[in-house]
PDB file of N, CA, C and O in Angstrom:
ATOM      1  N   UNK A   1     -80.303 -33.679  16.310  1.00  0.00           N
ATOM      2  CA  UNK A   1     -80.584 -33.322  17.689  1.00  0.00           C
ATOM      3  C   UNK A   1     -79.861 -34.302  18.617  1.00  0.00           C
ATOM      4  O   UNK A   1     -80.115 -35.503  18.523  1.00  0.00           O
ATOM      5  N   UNK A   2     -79.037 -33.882  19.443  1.00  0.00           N
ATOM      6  CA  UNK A   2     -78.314 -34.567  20.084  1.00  0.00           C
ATOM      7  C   UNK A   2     -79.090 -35.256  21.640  1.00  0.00           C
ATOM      8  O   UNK A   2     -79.623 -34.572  22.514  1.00  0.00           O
ATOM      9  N   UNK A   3     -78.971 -36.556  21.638  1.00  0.00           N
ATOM     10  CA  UNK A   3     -79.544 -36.749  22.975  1.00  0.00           C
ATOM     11  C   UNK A   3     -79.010 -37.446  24.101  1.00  0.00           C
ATOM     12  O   UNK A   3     -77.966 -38.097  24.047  1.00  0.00           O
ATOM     13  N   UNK A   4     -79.860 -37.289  25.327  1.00  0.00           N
ATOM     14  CA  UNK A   4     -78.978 -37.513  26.541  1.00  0.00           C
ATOM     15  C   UNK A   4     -79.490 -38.628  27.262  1.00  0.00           C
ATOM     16  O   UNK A   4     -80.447 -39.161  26.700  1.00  0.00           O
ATOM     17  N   UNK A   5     -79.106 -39.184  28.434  1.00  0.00           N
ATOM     18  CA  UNK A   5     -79.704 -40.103  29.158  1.00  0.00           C
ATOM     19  C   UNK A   5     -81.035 -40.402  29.641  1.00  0.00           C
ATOM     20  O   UNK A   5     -81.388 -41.557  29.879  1.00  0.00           O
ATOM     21  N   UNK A   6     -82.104 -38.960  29.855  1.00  0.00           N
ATOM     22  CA  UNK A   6     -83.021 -38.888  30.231  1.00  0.00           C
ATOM     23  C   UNK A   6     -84.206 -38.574  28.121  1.00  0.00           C
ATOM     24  O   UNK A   6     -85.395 -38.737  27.849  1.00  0.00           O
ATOM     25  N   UNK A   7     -83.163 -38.174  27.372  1.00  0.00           N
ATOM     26  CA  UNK A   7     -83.918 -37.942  26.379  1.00  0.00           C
ATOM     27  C   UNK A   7     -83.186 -38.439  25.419  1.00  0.00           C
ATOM     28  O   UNK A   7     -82.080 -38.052  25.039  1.00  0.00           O
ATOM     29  N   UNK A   8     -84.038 -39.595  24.904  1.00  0.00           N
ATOM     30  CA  UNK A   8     -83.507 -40.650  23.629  1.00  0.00           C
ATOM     31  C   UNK A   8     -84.418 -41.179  22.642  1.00  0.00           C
ATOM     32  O   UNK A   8     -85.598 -40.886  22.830  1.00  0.00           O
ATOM     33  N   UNK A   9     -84.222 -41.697  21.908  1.00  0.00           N
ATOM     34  CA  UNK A   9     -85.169 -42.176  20.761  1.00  0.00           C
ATOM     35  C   UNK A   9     -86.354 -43.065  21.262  1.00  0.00           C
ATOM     36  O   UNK A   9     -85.936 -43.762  22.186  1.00  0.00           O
ATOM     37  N   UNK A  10     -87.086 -43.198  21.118  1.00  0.00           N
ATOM     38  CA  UNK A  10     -88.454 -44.314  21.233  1.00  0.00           C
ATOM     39  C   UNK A  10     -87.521 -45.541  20.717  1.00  0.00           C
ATOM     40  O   UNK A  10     -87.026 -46.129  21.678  1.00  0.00           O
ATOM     41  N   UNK A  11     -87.302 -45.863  19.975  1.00  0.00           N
ATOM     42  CA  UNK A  11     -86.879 -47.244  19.725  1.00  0.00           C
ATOM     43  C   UNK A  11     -85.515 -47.899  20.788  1.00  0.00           C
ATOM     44  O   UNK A  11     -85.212 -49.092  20.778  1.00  0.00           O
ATOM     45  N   UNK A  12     -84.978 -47.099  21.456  1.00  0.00           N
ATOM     46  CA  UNK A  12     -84.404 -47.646  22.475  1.00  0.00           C
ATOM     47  C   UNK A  12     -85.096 -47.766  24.193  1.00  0.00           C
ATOM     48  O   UNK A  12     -84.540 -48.224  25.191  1.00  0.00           O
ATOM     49  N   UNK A  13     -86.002 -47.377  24.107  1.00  0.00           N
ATOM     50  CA  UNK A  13     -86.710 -47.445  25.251  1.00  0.00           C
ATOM     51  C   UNK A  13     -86.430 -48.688  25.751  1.00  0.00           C
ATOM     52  O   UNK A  13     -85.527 -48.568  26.578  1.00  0.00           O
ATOM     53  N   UNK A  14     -86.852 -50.052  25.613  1.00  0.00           N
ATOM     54  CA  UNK A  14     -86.832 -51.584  25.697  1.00  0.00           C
ATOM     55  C   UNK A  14     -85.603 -51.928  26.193  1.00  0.00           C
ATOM     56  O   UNK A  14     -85.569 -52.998  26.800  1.00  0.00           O
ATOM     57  N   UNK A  15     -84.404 -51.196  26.080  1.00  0.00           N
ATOM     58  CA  UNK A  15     -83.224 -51.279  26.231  1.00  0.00           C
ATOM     59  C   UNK A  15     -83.153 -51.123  28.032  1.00  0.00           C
ATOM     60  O   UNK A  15     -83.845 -50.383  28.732  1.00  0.00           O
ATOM     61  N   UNK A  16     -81.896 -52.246  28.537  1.00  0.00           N
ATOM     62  CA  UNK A  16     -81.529 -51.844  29.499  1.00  0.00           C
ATOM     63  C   UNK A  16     -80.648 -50.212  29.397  1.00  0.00           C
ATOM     64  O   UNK A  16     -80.378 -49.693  28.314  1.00  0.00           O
ATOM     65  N   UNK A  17     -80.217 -49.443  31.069  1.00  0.00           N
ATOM     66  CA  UNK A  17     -79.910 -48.352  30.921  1.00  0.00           C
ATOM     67  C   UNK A  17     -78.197 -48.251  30.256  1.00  0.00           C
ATOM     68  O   UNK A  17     -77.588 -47.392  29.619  1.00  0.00           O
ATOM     69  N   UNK A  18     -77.892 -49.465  30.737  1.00  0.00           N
ATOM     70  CA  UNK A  18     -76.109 -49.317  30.084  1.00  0.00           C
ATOM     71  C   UNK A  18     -75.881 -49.086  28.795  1.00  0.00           C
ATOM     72  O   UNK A  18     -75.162 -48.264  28.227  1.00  0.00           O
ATOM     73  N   UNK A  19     -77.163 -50.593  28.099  1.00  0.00           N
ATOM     74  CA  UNK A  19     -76.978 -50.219  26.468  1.00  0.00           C
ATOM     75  C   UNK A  19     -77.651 -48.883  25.782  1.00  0.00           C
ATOM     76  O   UNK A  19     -77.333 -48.286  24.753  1.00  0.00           O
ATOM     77  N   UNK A  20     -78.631 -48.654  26.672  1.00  0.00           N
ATOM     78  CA  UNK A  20     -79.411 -47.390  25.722  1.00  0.00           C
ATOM     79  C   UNK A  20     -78.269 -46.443  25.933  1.00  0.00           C
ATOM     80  O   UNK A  20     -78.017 -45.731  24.960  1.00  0.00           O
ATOM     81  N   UNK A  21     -77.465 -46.274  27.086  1.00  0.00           N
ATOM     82  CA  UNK A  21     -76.646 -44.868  27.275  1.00  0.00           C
ATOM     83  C   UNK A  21     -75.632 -45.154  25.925  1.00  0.00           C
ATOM     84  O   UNK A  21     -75.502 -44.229  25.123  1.00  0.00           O
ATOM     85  N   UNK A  22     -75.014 -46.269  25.718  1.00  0.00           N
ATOM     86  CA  UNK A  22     -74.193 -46.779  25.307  1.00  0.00           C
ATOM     87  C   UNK A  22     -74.917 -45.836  23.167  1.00  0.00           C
ATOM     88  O   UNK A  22     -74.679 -44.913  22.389  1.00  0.00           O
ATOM     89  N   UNK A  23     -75.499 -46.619  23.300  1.00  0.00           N
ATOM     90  CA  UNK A  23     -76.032 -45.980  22.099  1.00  0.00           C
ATOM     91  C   UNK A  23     -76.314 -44.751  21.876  1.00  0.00           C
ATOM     92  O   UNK A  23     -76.333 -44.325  20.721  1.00  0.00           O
ATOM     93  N   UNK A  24     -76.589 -43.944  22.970  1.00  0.00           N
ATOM     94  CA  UNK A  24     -76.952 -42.351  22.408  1.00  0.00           C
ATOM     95  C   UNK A  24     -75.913 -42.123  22.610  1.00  0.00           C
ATOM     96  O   UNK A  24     -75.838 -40.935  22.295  1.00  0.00           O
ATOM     97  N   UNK A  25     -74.579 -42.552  23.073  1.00  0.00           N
ATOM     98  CA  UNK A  25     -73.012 -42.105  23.143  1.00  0.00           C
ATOM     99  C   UNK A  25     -72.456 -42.412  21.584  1.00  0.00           C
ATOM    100  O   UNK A  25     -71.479 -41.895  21.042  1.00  0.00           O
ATOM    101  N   UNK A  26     -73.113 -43.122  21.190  1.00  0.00           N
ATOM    102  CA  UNK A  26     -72.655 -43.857  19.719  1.00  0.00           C
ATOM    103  C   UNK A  26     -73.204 -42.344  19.167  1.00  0.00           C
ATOM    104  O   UNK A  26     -72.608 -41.277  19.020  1.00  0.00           O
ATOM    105  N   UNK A  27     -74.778 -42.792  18.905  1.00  0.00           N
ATOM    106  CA  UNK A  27     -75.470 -41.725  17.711  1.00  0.00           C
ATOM    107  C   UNK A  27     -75.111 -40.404  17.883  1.00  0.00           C
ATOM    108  O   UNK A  27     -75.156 -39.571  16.978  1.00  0.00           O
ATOM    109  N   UNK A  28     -74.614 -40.097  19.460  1.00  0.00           N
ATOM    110  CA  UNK A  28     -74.416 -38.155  18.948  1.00  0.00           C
ATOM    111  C   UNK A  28     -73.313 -38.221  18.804  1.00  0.00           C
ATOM    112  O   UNK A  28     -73.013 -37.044  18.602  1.00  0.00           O
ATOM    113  N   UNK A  29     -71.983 -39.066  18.736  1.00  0.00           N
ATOM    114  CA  UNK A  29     -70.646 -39.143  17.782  1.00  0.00           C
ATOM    115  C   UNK A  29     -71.092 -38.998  16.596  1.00  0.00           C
ATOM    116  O   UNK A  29     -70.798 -37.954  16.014  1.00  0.00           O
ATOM    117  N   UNK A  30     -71.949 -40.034  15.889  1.00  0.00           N
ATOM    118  CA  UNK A  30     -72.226 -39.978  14.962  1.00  0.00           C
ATOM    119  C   UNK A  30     -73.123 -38.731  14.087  1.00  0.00           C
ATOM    120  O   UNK A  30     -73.101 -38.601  12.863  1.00  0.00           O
ATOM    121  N   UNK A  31     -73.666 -38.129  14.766  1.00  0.00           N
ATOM    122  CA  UNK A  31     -74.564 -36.876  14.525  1.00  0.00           C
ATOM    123  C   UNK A  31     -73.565 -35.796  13.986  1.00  0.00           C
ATOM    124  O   UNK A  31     -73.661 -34.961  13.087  1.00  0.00           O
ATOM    125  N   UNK A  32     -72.566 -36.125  14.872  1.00  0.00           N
ATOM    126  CA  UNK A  32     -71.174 -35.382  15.063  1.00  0.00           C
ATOM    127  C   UNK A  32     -70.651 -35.446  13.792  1.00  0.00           C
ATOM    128  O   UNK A  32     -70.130 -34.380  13.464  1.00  0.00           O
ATOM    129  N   UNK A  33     -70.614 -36.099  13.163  1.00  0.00           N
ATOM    130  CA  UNK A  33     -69.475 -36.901  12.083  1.00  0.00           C
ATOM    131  C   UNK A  33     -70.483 -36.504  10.864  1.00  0.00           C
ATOM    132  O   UNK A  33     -70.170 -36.608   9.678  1.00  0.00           O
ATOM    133  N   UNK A  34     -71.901 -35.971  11.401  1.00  0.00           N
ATOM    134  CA  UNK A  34     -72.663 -35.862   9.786  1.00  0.00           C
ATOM    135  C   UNK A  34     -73.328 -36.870   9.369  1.00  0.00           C
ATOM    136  O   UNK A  34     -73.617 -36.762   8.177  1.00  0.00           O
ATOM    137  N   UNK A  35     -73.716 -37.874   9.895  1.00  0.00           N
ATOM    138  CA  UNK A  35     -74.499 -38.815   9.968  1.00  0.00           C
ATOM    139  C   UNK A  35     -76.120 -38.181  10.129  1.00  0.00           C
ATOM    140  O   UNK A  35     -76.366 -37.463  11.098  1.00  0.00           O
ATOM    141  N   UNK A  36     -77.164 -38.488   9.146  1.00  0.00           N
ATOM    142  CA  UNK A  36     -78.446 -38.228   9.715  1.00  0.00           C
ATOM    143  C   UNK A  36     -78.739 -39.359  10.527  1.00  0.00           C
ATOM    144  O   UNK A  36     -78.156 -40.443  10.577  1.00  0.00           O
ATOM    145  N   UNK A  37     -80.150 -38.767  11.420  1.00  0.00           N
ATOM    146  CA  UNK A  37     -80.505 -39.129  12.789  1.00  0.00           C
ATOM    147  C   UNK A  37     -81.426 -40.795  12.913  1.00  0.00           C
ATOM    148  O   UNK A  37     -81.761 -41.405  13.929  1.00  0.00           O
ATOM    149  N   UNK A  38     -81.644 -41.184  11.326  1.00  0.00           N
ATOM    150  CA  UNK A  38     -82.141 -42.564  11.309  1.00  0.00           C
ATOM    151  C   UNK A  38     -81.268 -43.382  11.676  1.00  0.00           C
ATOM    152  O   UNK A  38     -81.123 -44.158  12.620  1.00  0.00           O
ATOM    153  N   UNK A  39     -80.234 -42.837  10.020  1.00  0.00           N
ATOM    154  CA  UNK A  39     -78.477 -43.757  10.366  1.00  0.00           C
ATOM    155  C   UNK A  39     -78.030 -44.226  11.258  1.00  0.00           C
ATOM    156  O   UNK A  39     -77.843 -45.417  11.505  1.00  0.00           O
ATOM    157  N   UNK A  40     -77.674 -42.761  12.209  1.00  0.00           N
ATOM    158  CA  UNK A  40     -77.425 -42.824  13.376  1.00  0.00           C
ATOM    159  C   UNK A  40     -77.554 -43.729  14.251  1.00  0.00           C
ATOM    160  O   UNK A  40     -76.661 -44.497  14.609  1.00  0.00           O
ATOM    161  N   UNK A  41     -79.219 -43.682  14.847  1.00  0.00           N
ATOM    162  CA  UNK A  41     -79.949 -44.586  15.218  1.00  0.00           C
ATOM    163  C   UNK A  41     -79.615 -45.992  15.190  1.00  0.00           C
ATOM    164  O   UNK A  41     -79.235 -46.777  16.059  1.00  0.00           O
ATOM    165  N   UNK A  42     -79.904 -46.117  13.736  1.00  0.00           N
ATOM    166  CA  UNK A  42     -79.204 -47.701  13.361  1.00  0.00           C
ATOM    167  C   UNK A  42     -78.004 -48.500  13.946  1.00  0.00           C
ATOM    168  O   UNK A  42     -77.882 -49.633  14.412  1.00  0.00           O
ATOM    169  N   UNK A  43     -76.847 -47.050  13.653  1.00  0.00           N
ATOM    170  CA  UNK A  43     -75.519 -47.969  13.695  1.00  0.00           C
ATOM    171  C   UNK A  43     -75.500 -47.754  15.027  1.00  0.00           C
ATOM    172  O   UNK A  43     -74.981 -48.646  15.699  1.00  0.00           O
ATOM    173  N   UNK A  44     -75.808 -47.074  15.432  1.00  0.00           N
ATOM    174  CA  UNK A  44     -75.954 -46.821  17.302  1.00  0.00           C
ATOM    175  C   UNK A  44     -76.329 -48.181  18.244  1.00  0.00           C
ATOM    176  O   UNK A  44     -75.739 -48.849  19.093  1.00  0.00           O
ATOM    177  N   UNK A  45     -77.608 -48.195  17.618  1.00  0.00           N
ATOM    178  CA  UNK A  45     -78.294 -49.825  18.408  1.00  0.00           C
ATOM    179  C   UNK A  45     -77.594 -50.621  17.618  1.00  0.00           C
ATOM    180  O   UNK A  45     -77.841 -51.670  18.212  1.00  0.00           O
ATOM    181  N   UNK A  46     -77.033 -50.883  16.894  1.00  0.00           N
ATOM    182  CA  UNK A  46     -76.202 -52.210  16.546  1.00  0.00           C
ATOM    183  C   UNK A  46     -75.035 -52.290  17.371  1.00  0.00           C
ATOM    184  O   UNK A  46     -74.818 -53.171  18.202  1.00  0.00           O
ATOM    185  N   UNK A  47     -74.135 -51.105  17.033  1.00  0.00           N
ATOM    186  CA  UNK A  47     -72.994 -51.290  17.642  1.00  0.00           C
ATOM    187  C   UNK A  47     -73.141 -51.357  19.318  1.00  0.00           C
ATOM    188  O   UNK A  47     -72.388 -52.040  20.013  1.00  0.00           O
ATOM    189  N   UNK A  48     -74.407 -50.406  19.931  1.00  0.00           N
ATOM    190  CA  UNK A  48     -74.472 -50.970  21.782  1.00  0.00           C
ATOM    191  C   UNK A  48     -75.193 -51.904  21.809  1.00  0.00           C
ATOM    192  O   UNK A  48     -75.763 -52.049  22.890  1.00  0.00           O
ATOM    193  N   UNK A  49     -75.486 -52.843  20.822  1.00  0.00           N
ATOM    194  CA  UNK A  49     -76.044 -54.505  21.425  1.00  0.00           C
ATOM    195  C   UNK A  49     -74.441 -55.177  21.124  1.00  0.00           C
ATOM    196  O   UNK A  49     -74.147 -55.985  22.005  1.00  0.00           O
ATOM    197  N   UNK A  50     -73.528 -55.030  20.231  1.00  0.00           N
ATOM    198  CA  UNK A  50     -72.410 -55.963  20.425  1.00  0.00           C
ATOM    199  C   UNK A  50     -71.395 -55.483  21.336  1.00  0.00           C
ATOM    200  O   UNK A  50     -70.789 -56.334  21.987  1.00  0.00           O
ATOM    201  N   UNK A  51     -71.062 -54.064  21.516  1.00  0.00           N
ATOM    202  CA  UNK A  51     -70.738 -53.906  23.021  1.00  0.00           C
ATOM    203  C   UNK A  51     -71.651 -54.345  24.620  1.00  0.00           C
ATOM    204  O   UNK A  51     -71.357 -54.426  25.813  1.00  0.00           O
ATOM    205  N   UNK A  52     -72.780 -54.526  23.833  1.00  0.00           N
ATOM    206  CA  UNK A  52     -73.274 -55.172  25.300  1.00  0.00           C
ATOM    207  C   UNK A  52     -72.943 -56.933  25.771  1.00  0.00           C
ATOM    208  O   UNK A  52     -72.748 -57.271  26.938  1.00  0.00           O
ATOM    209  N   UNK A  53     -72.939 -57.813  24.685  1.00  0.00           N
ATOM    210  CA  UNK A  53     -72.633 -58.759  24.112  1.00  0.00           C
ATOM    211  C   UNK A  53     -70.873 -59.002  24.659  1.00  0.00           C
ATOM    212  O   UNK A  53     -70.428 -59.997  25.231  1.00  0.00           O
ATOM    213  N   UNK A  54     -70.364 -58.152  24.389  1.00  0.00           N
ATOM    214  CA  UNK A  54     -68.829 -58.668  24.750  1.00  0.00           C
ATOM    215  C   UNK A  54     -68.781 -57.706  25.936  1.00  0.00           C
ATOM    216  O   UNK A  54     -67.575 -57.520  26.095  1.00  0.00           O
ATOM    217  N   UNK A  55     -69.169 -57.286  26.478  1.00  0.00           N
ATOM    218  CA  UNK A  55     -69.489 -56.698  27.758  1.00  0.00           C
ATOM    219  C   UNK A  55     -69.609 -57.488  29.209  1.00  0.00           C
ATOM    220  O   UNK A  55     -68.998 -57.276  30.256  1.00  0.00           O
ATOM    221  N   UNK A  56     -71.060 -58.906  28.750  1.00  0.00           N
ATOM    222  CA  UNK A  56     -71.625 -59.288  29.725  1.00  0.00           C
ATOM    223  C   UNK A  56     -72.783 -58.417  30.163  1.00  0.00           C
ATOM    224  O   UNK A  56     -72.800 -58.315  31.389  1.00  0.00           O
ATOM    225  N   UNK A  57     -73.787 -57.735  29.537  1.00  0.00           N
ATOM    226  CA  UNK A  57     -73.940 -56.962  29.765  1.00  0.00           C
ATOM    227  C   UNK A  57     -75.425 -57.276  29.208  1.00  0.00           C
ATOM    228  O   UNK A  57     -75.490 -57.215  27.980  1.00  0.00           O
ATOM    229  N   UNK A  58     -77.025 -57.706  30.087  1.00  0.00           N
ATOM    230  CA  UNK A  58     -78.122 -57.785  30.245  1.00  0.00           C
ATOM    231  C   UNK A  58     -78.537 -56.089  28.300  1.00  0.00           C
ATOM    232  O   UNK A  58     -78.248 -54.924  28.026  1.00  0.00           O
ATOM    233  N   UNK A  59     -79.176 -57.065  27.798  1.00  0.00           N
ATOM    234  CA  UNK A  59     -79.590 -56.198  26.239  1.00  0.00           C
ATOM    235  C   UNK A  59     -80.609 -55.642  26.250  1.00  0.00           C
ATOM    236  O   UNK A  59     -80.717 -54.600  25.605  1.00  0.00           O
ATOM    237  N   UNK A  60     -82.058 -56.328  27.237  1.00  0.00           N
ATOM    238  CA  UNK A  60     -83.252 -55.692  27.046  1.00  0.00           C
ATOM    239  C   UNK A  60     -83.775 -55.772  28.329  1.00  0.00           C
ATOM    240  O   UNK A  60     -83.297 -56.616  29.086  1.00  0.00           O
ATOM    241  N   UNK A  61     -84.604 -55.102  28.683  1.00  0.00           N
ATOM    242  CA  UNK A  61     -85.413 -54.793  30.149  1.00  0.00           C
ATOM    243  C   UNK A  61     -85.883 -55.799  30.015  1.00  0.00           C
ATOM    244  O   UNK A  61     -85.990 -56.337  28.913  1.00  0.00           O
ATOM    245  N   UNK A  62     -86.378 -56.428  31.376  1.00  0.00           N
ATOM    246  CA  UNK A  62     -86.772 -57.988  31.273  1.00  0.00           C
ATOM    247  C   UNK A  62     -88.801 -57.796  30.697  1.00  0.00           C
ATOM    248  O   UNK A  62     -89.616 -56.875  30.657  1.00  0.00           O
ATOM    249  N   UNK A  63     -88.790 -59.057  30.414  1.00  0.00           N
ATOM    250  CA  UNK A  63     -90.302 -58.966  29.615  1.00  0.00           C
ATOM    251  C   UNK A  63     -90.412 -58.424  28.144  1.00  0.00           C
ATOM    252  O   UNK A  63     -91.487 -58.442  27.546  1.00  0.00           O
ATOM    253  N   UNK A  64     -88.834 -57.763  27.386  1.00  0.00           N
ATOM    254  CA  UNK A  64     -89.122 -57.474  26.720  1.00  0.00           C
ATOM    255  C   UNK A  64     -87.905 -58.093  25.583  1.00  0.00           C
ATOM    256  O   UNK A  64     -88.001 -57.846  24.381  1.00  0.00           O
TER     257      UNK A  64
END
């Protein structure tokens, strides 16, 4: 199931909005490619915390 800015996984919630977008841009490539939706998930939030990282780019909503 492919998702969008307003509809994304629970486990990225915590996320600021750049990296969470950043990641559901990852996982529905990856959805794309035949990847199931845990995988996905995974390599998604990994790879938009080190693009956030060489970015400059705030990782988690504050407090969290």
């Amino acid at each position: 199931m492919p998702w969008s800015h307003g509809d994304y996984p629970e486990s990225l919630k915590n996320f600021t909005a750049p990296v969470r977008d950043k990641a559901v841009e990852i996982a529905n490539a990856l959805l794309k490619d035949g990847y199931d939706e845990g995988r996905a998930i995974a390599i998604a939030t990994s790879q938009a915390k080190e693009w956030a990282e060489n970015h400059d780019k705030q990782i988690r909503k504050k407090g969290h």
